[in-house]
C-alpha positions, -999 to 999 in steps of 0.1 A, spaced: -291 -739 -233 -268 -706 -226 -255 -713 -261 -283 -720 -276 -302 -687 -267 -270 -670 -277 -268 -682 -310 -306 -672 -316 -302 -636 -302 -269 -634 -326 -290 -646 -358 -319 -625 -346 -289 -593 -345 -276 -600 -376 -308 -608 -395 -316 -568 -387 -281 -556 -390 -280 -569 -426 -320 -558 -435 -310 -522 -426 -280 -525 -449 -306 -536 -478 -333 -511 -467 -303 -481 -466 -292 -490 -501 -327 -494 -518 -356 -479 -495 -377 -502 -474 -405 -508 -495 -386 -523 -527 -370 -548 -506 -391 -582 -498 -387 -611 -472 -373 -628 -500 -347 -609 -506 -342 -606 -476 -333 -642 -467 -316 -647 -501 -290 -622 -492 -282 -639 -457 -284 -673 -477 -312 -688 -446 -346 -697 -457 -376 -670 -454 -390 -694 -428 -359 -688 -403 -367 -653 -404 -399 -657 -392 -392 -678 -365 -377 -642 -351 -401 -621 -368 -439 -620 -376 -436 -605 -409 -416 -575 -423 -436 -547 -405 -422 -566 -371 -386 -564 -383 -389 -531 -395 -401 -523 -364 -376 -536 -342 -350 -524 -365 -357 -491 -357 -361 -489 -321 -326 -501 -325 -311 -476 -341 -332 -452 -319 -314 -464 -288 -277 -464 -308 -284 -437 -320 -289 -419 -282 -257 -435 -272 -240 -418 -302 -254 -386 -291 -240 -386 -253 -207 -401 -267 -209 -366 -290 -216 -346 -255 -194 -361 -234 -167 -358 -261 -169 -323 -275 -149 -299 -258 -176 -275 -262 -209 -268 -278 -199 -259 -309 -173 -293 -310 -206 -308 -304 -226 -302 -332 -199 -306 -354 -190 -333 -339 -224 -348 -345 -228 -342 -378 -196 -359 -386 -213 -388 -370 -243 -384 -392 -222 -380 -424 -217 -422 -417 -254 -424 -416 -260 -402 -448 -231 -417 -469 -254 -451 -468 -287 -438 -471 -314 -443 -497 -334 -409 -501 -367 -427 -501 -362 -445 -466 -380 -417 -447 -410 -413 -472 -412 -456 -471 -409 -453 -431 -436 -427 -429 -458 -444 -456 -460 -479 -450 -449 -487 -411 -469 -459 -392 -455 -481 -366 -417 -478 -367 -421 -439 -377 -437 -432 -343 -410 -443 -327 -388 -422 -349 -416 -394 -340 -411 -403 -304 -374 -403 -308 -375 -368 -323 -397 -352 -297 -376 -364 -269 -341 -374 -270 -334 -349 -299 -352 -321 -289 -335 -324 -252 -303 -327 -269 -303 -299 -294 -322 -276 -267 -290 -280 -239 -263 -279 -266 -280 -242 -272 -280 -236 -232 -247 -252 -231 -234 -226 -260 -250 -198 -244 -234 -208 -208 -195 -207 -226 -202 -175 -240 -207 -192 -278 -238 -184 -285 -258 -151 -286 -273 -149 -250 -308 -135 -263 -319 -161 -286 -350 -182 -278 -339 -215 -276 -371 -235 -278 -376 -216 -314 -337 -224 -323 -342 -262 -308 -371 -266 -329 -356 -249 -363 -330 -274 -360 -355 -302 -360 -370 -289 -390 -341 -283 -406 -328 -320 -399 -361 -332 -410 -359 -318 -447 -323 -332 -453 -336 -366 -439 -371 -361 -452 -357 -350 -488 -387 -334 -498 -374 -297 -496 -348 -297 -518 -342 -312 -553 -334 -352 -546 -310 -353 -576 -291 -318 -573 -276 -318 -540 -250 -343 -522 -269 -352 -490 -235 -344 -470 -232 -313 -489 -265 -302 -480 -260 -313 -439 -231 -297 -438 -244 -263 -454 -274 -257 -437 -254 -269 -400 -231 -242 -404 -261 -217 -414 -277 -227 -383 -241 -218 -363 -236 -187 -374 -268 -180 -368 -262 -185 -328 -228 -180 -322 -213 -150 -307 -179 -135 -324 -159 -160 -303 -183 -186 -315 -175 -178 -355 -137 -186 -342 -144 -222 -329 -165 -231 -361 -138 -218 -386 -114 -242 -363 -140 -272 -366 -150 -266 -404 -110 -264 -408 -105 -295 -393 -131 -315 -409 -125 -304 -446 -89 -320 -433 -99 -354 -431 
């Protein structure tokens, strides 16, 4: 019986593991139940036996990669040596995200599952707003960031800032490398904050990463 429920929880895993894959690399709404099943070779009846119908998998798919994706942020935090090693080290995990990404995900999330988008909406609100706020009260605490800024403006820049590289309704879809364009506007937002100590550490980072 152990076994048995195993096996179902690791089909159900990998059922959602490999529709993300197909939903990163051609946006959610182009890709059908049909295709789904033909690239895991199991009939479109199997996946229903996890999932109501795509809106369901889509669903749980995301609140999926809400919760990994809270875990990636505390293993950013507790990593970074400081605030500014935080971001960057963030957006290095993001690049992995971004590499994969189809630019119409977002617009298909938002248009046609209201359902999974709150959750991104809730997700947004919450953890990322917490997280951004007290890496700009951690900053300001190690003398890396200018003192006098207002970090609920900042926190919420960020967000906004996030949302049009995500979002890709700002800048031209076809012009910019998504990377290019998250990595350019993160270090705007830096120098923006940081102090003259501050500018040291992201020269070191940006140093570092252009290394790799």
């Amino acid at each position: 019986m152990i076994q048995n429920t195993k096996a179902v929880l690791e089909l159900k895993e990998h059922i959602i593991t490999q529709a993300d894959m197909l939903f990163c690399q051609y946006g959610i709404k182009s890709v059908t139940m049909d295709d789904i099943a033909k690239h895991l070779g199991i009939s479109k009846k199997t996946i229903y036996l996890h999932f109501s119908d795509k809106n369901a998998l889509v669903v749980e798919l995301m609140r999926n990669k809400m919760q990994n994706q809270v875990c990636v942020m505390e293993d950013c935090i507790n990593s970074s040596s400081n605030a500014v090693h935080e971001v960057f080290f963030a957006v290095t995990q993001m690049q992995h995200m971004l590499s994969n990404m189809n630019p119409m995900l977002f617009y298909d999330l938002q248009k046609y599952h209201p359902e999974a988008w709150q959750l991104y909406v809730a997700f947004r609100e919450k953890k990322l707003f917490a997280v951004i706020y007290n890496n700009i009260k951690r900053g300001i605490s190690e003398g890396h960031y200018r003192s006098e800024i207002n970090a609920d403006i900042l926190t919420w820049m960020r967000i906004g800032q996030i949302d049009t590289v995500f979002g890709q309704t700002t800048y031209p879809v076809n012009q910019f490398n998504i990377i290019a364009l998250m990595n350019e506007i993160t270090e705007h937002f830096l120098f923006g904050l940081c102090t003259a100590e501050g500018y040291k550490l992201i020269d070191k980072y940006r140093n570092n990463i252009n290394q790799d």
